[in-house]
N, C-alpha and C positions, 0 to 999 in steps of 0.2 A: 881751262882755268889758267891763269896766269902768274906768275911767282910776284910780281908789282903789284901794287896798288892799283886800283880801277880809276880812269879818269874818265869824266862823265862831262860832254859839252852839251851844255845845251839840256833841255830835254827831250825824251825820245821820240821821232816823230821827223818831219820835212827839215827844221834847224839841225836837229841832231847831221842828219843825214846830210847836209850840206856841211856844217863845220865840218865834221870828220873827211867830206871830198877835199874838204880845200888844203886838211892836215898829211893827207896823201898823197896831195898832187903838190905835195912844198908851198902852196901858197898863204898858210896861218902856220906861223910860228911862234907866239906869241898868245897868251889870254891873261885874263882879267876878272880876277875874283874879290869879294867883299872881307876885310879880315873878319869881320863879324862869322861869318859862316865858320871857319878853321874854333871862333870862340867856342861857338854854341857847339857844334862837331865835338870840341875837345880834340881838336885834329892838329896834330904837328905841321907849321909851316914847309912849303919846300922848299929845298936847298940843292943848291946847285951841286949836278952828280945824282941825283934821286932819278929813278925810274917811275915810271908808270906805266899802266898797260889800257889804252883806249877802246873804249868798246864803242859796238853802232847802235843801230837803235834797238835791235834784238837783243840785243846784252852778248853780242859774239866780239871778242877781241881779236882787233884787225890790225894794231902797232900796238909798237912801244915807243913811247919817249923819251929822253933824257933833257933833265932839266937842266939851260946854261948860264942862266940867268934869271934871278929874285931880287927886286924892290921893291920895297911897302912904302906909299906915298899914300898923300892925299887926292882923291878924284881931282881934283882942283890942279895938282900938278904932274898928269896924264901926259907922257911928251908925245907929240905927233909921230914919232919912229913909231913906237909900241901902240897908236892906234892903229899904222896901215899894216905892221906884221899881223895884228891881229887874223887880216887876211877875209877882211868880210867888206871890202869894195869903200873901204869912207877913205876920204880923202881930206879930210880936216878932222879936229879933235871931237867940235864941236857934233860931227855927224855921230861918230861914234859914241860920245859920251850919250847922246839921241838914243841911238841904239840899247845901249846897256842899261838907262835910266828905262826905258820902256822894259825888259827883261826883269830887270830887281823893281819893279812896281808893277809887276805880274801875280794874278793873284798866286799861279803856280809856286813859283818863288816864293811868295810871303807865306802862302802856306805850309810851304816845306820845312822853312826857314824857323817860324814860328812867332807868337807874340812874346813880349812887344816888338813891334817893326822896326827896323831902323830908319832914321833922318837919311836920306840918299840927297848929299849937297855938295859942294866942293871939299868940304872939312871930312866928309865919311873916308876912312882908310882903304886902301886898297890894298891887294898883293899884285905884281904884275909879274907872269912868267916867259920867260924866252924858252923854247924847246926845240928841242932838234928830233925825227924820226931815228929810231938806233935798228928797228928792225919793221920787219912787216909779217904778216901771217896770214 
């Protein structure tokens, strides 16, 4: 068990397992979450200096993070740096936004999430995080 908070990419399963490769091999530093979700959660925004502790798809925590950067923006003004740290091969906004809009209109997601769904357009808020590995395990 981990003294941080659990950060969860993805869900569990061949995504999970590739986001977390690519959060260990340095290549995703960076993600992108709905501020809707932190609402519904009642979950505190992160802030820069917060930890967390990443698990795989076993629910076994393999790092930690630290958080170095938070912006809340609208999908719509997504900048091209924070899609390609993302770290999941898009090389324009538009691939990425592609990607994520397929994720968050997932019935997984929407059922997690709960009704009512949210409008996923350029106007929905986002949080976008910058993270750096602090440790490994």
């Amino acid at each position: 068990m981990s003294e941080y908070p659990i950060a969860e990419f993805g869900f569990p399963g061949p995504t999970r397992d590739r986001l977390v490769a690519a959060i260990l091999a340095g290549e995703k530093t960076a993600t992108t979450s709905l501020l809707i979700e932190y609402e519904r959660e009642s979950e505190p925004l992160p802030e820069v200096g917060d930890r967390q502790a990443i698990i795989d798809s076993e629910g076994v925590v393999v790092a930690t993070i630290e958080i170095t950067r938070v912006d809340i923006l609208p999908l719509g003004s997504v900048p091209l740096a924070h899609a390609v740290a993302e770290g999941e091969g898009c090389r324009t906004v538009e691939e990425w936004r592609a990607q994520h809009d397929a994720f968050w209109s997932s019935t997984e997601f929407l059922d997690g999430l709960g009704a009512p769904w949210p409008i996923i357009d350029d106007h929905a808020v986002a949080v976008l995080e910058r993270f750096a590995v602090v440790a490994r395990v």
